[in-house]
PLY file of the C-alpha trace (Angstrom):
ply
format ascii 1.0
element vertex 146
property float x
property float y
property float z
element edge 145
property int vertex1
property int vertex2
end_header
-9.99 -10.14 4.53
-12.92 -10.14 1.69
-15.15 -11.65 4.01
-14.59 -8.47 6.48
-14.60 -6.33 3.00
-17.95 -7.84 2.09
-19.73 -7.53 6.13
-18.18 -3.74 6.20
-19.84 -3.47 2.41
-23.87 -4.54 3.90
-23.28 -2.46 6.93
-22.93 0.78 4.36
-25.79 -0.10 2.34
-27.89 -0.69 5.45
-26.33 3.07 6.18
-26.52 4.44 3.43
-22.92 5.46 3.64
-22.62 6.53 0.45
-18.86 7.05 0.21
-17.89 4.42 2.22
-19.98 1.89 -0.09
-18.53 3.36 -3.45
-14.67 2.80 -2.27
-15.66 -0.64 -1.03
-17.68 -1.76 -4.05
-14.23 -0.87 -5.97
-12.05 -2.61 -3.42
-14.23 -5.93 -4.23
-14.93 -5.29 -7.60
-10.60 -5.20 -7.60
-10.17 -8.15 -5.73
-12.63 -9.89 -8.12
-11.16 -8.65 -10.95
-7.43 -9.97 -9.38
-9.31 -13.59 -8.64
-9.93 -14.13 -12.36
-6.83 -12.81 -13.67
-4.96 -15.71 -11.23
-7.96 -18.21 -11.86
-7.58 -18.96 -8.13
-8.80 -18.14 -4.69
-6.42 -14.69 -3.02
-4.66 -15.71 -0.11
-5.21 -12.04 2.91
-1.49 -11.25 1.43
-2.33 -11.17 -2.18
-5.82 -8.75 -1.24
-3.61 -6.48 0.55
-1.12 -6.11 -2.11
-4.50 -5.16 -4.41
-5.78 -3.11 -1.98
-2.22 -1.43 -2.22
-2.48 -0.84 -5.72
-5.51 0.56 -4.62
-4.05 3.12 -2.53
-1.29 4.08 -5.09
-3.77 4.96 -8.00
-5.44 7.15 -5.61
-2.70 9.11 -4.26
-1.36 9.74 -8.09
-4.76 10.92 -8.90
-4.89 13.47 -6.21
-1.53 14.48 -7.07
-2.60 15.00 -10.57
-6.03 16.80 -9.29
-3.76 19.48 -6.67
-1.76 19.89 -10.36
-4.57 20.37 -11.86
-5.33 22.63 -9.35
-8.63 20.50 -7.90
-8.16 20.55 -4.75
-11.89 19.16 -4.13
-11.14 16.27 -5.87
-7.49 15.68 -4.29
-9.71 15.45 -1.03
-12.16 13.28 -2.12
-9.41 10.71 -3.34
-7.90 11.61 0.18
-10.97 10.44 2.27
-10.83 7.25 -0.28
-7.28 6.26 1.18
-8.17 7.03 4.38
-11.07 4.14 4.29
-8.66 2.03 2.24
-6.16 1.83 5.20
-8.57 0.75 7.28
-8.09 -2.87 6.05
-4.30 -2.53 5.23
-1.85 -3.78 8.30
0.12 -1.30 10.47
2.95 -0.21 8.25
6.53 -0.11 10.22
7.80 3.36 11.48
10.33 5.32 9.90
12.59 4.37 13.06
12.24 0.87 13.08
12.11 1.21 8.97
16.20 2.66 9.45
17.23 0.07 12.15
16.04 -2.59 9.77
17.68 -0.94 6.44
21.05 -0.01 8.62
21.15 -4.11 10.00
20.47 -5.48 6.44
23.27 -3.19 5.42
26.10 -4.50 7.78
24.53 -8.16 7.21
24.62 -7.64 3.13
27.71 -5.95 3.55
26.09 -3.37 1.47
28.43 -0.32 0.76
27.93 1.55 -2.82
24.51 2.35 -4.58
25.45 -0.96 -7.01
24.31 -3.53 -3.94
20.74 -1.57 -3.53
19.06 -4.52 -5.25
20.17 -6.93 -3.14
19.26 -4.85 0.31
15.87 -3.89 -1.57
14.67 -7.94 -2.32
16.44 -8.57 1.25
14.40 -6.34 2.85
11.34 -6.64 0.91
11.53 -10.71 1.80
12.19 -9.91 5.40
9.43 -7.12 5.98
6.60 -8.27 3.32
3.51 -5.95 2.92
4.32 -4.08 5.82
6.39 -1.63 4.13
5.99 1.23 2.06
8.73 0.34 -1.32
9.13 4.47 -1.58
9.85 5.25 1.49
12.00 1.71 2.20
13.77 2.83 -1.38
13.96 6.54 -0.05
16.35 5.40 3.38
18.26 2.52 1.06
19.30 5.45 -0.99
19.91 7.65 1.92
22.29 5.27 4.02
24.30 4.05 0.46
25.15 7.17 -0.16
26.22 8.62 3.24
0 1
1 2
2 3
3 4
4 5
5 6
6 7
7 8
8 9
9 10
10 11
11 12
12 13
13 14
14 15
15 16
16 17
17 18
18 19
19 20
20 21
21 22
22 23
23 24
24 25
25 26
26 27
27 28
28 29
29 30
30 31
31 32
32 33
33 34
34 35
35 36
36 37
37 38
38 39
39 40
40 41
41 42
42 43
43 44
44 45
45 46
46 47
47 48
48 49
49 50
50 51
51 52
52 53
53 54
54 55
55 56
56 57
57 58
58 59
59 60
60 61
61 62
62 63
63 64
64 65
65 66
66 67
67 68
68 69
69 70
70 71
71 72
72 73
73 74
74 75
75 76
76 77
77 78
78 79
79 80
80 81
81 82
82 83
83 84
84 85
85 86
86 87
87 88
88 89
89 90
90 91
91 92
92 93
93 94
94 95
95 96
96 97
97 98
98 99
99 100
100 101
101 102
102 103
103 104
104 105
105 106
106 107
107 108
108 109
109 110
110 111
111 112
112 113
113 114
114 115
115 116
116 117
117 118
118 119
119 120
120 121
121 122
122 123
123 124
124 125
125 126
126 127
127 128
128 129
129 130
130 131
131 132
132 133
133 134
134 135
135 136
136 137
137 138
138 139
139 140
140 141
141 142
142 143
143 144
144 145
């Protein structure tokens, strides 16, 4: 994963892509940053969890900017994501996401809002990085409490 991080990073400066180099500076300069803090080499599933964090800090900023009623700089955090995904893996579609939650439900035997922990670190083992926590959180809540 850094190793595609770092070829995609020389291909921008031989572009001059200036966008595309700043988000992918900060992608490595996070990863680096993650390496020391752990003292040891990242396996692909750690970098995608900081390029997740990634992703998260931008879409609170540019909710905070369309707040702040910055709409120019909601977009620009916007077009950040979008090259940020590029490296993340395919997330799991709200369908499958609901035939997973509703089989970990009748396998938990998971009935009242007081057994969403257990689904939630089920489900989390079971479908790793591939999963958005809000929106798996979102259609816990949902089914619980229908």
């Amino acid at each position: 994963m850094l190793t595609r991080i770092n070829i995609d990073l020389k291909k921008a400066m031989q572009e001059k892509d200036k966008d595309m180099l700043k988000v992918l500076r900060a992608l490595k300069s996070a990863v680096q940053y993650q390496k020391l803090e752990q003292k040891k080499e990242l396996s692909d599933d750690e970098i995608i969890s900081v390029l997740k964090i990634q992703v998260k800090q931008r879409q609170q900023a540019a909710e905070l900017y369309i707040q702040g009623e910055r709409p120019e700089l909601a977009e620009i955090e916007n077009k950040e994501i979008d090259i940020i995904k590029v490296y993340l893996p395919e997330e799991i579609s709200e369908a499958e996401l609901e035939k997973e939650v509703s089989d970990a439900l009748v396998h938990l035997n998971a009935e009242s809002m007081k057994d969403m922990g257990n689904v939630m670190k089920y489900l989390k083992e079971k479908l790793g990085s591939n999963v958005d926590g809000k929106s798996l959180s979102a259609i816990v809540r949902r089914e619980l409490q229908s």
